[in-house]
N, C-alpha and C positions, 0 to 999 in steps of 0.2 A: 748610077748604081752605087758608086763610093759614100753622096751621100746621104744615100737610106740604110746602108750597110753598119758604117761605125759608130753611128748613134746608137744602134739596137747593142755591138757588144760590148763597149763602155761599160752602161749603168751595170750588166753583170760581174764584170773586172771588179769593182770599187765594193759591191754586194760581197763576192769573196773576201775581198781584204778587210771589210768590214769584220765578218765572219771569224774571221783569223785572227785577227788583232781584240776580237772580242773575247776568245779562247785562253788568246793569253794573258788577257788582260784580269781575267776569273781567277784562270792558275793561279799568277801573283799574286792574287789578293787573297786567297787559298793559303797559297804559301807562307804568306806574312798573319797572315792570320793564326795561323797552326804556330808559328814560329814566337808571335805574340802572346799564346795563349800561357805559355810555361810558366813564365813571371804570376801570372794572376789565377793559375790553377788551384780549386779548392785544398787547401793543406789537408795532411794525415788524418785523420779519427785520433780521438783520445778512447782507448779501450779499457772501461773499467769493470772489474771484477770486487764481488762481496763475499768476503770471505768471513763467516759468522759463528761462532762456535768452536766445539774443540778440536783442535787440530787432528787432525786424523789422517788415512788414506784418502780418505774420500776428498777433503781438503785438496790434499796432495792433487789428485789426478785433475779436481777442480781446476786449478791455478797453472799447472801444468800445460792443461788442453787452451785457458784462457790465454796467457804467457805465446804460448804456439800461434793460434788464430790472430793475435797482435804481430808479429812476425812476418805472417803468411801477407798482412796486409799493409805490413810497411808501414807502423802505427806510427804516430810520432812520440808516444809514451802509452805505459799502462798503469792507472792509477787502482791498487787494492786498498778497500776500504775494510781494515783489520777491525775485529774486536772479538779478544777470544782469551780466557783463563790460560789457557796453555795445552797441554795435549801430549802425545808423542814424541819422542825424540826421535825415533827412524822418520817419522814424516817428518819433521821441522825441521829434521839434515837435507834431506831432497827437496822440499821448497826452496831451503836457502841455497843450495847449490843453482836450482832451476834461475831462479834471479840473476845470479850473481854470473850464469852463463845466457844470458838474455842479450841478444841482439838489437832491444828497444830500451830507452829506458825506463825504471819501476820506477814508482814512485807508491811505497805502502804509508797510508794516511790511517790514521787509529780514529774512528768513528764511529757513531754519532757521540753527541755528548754523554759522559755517564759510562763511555765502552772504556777498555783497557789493553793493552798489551804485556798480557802478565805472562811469566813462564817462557815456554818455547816464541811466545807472542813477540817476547822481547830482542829474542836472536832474528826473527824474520825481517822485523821494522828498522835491527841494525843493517838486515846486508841490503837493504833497499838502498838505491841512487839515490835516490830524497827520501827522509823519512819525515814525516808531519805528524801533525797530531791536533784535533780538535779542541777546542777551551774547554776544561771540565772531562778530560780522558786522563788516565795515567798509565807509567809504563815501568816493570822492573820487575824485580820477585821471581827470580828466575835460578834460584838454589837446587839443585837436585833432590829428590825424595824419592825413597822405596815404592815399591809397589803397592804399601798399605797407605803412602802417605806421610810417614813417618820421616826421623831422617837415619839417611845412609853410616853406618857405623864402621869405625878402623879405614882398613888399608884403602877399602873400595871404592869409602867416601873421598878420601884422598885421590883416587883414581878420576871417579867421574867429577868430581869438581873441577881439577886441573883441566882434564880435557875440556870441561867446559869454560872454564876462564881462558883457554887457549883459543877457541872457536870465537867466544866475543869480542876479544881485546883485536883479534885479528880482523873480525866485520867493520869495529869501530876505526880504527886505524886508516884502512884499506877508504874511509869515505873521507878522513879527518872530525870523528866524533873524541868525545871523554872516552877512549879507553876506561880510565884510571875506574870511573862510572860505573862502566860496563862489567868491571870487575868489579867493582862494590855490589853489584845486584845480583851475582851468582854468589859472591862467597858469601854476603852479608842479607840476600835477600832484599835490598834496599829497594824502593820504590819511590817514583813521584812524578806530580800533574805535568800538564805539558806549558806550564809558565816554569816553572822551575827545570824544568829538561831543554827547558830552550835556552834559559839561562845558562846551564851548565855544559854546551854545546854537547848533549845527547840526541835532541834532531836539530833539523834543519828549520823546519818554520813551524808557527801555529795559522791554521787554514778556517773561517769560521764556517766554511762549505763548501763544496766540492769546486763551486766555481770559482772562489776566492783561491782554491788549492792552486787549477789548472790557469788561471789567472798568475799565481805565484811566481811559478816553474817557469814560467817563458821565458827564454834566454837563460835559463841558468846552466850550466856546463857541466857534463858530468862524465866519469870514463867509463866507457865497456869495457866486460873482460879483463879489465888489466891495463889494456894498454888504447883501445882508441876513445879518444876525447871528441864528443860531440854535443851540442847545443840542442835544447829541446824548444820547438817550434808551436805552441798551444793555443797562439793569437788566434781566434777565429776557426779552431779547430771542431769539428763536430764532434759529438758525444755516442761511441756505443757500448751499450751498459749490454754486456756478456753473464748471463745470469746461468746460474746452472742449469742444466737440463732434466730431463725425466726419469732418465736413471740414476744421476746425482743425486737427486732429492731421494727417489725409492731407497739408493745405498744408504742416504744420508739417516734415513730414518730405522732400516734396518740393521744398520751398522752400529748394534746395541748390543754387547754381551749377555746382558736380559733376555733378550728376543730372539737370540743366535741359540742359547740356551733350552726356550721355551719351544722354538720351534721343532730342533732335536729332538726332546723329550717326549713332544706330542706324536710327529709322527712317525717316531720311533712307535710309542703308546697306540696310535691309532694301526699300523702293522702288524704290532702284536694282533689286535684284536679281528683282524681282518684274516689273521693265521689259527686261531682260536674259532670263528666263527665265519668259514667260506663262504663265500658267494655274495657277501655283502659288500656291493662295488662303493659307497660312500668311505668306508674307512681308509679301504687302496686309495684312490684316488688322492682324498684328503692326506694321508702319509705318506706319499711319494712325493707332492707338493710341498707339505710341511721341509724336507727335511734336504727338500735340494734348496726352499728360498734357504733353510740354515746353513748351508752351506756356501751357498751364493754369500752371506751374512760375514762366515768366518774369513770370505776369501779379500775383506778390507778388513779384518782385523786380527794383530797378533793371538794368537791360540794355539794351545799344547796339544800334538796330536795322540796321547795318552789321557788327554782328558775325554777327546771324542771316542774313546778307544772305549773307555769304561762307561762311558755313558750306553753305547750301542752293544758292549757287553751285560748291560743291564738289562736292558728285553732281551734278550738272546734267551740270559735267565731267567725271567719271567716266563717268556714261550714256552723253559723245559718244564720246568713246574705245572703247566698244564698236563704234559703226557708222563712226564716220572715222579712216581710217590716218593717224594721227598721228605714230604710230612713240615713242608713248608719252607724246608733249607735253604733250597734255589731262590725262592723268591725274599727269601730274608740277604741272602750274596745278594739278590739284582739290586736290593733298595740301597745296600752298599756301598755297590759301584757304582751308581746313578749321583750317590752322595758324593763320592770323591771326586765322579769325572766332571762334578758341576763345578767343583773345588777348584778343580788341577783347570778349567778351561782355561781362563784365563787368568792365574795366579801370579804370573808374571810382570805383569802391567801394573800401570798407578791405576789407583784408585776407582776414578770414572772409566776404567776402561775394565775393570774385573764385574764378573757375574755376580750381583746379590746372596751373600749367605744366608740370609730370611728366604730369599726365594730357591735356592738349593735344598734346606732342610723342608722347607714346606713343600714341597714340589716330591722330594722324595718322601715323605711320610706320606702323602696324599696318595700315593701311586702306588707305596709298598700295603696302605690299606687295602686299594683297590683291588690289587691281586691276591691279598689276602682272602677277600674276603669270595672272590671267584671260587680260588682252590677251596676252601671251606663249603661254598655248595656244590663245587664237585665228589669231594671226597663224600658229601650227605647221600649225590646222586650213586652214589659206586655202591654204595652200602644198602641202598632200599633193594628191596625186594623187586626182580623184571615183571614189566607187564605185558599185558598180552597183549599182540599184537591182533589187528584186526583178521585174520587169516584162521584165527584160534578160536573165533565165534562159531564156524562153519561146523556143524551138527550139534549145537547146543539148542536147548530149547527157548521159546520164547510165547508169549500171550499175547491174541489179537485184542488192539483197544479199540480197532475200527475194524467194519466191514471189509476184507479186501477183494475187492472185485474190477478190476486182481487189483488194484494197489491199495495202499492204505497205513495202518500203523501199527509197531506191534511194540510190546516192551519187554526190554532186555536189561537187566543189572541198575534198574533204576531209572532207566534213560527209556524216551521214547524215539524208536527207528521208524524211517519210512523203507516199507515193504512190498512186496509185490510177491502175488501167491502165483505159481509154477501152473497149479492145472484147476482145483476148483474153487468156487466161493469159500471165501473161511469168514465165520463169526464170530463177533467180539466174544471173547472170554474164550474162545478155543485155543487148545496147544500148538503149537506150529514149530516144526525142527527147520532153522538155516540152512540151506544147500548151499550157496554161494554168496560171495561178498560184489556187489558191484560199486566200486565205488563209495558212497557214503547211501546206497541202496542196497537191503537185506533180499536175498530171492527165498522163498521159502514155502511149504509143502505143509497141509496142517495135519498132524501126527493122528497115525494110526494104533489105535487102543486096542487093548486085545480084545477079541469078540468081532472087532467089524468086518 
């Protein structure tokens, strides 16, 4: 019995420990595996952002959102590919802030060849961690000017210069650039290529493309915030190119004082006419759209809310001048105020950021004709003489031209009606008095002459 017995539970014993030893033998290799895998895990993304144009909000919230999603994903850097005239100063304060409190590091690159970092361009590319610059880019020209463009005069110019030589001397500093530079191009407007700003340590490198850029940076050392010092890791890094999305571009395009302007004006205009002339669901429709996208429009750009104030006071006046004889008062005030509040939108801003005076005076003469020339055939319509309505024909006479039996035609004031006789046949050329209106059909009785 013993042995047929222990032969059979052996090969089972050894089966387990097979089983067992195979378990852990996975684990560990599991383990080391997982443990191996750190050293050789794909590094960060490089997260790059296109920043094209005048700096504005829209900019702003662009680089903002980009800046944020590098962040979220633990980038190893985020490269903005600048080229821009210059733009706002409220926006170019909060991009440089947003950088300059960036948890990854920037790295703003002035691209492609031919592009520039002019104006506020040139304070953003200062508070970058790297600042680069493509062959055939330049950078500077960053003196303050008025809202026409002009320059700032007296106390104020002395105001906002200073302040602004204080904001760049401080960017340059804080990275180890030319200060002395950087104060040359606000107070003196000074500008130059990027062979000559490299020369004069205003950036950091010249990149001939984006991969030569992220190629650059690798290993170079740079500090966050202030105070922590870290190395940027770009060897073999993948590339996500973070582009704006579909309401950036929408803002981007409607973020025109032109357009912010035009929109207002229209469906303010189409309003009117929709007040003027009930029941006509195109105009509504159309002006209620018009004047929320202009709104949606102002809410990325500086504008005086006494400009919108006088604009929308302008049809108000327009409106009344339909129901009160003014003898054209009201509507001469609305072309006015239309004029000023186009003035007053945006009068504050430089240059590209104010609404067109060509398109203000034409805009308002077009509109003050237009309602001119309404109330002109209003007041023609007040003055003629009332007509009669169709209710007024009812016992007046009229001439059969046809047979009516019963219906047929009869004429009345020049015109030919369709008719239809009450009781007997009526003959053309016979008289017939109207009983009743039905509609665009005559009812009628052919008149009794004396004697019959």
């Amino acid at each position: 019995m013993s042995t047929e017995i222990y032969p059979a539970v052996r090969p089972r014993r050894r089966s387990a420990t097979r089983l067992i030893l195979a378990i852990l033998g996975i684990s560990l290799g599991a383990f080391i595996f997982a443990c191996a895998s750190g050293p050789n895990a794909p590094p960060s993304a490089v997260h790059v952002l296109t920043a094209k144009g005048v700096v504005n909000p829209v900019m702003e919230r662009y680089l903002d959102r980009g800046i944020d999603a590098a962040e979220d994903k633990d980038a190893a850097a985020v490269v903005i590919r600048l080229d821009t005239p210059g733009g706002l100063v409220s926006s170019m304060n909060d991009i440089v802030k947003r950088i300059l409190a960036s948890r990854v590091p920037v790295a703003v690159y002035v691209s492609p060849p031919g592009g520039r970092a002019a104006s506020a361009g040139a304070f953003i590319t200062m508070s970058a961690h790297v600042a680069a610059m493509a062959p055939s880019t330049r950078i500077g020209a960053a003196h303050p000017v008025d809202s026409s463009g002009g320059d700032i005069e007296g106390t104020l110019n002395d105001k906002v210069t200073n302040d602004a030589v204080a904001l760049i001397r401080g960017l340059a500093e804080r990275h180890g650039r030319n200060a002395d530079w950087a104060e040359s191009a606000v107070r003196e407007s000074v500008s130059d290529d990027a062979e000559r700003a490299l020369e004069l340590n205003v950036i950091d490198l010249i990149a001939t493309d984006l991969d030569d850029l992220v190629e650059s940076i690798d290993g170079r050392e740079v500090v966050l915030d202030g105070e922590q010092t870290v190395a940027i890791h770009t060897t073999d890094a993948p590339r996500v190119f973070n582009n704006r999305n579909f309401i950036e571009n929408f803002l981007d395009i409607i973020a025109d004082p032109n357009i912010a302007f035009l929109l207002l004006s229209l469906g303010s205009l189409a309003l009117f006419i929709e007040i003027i002339n009930p029941g006509q669901i195109f105009p509504g429709v159309f002006g209620v759209i018009a004047l929320l996208l202009g709104f949606f429009a102002l809410s990325v750009l500086p504008f005086s809310w006494a400009g919108v104030a006088l604009i929308l006071f302008a049809f108000i006046l327009f409106g009344l001048e339909m129901f009160v004889t003014s003898h054209g008062i009201l509507g001469v005030g609305g072309a006015v105020s239309l004029l000023f509040g186009g003035l007053l939108l945006t009068s504050d801003n430089p240059p590209e950021f104010q609404v067109s005076r060509w398109l203000v005076f034409t805009l308002s003469a077009t509109l003050g004709a237009f309602v001119f020339f309404i109330v002109v055939n209003i007041l023609r319509l007040r003055h003629m003489p009332a007509q009669m309505g169709m209710e007024t024909v009812v016992g007046r006479q009229a001439v059969a031209r046809s047979p009516l039996n019963p219906t047929g035609f009869v004429f009345l004031d020049g015109e030919y009606w369709s008719a239809e006789s009450e009781d007997e046949e009526i003959r053309p050329g016979q008289s017939v008095i109207i009983t009743e209106v039905d509609g665009l059909k005559l009812k009628v009785r052919k008149q009794q002459l004396e004697g019959d």
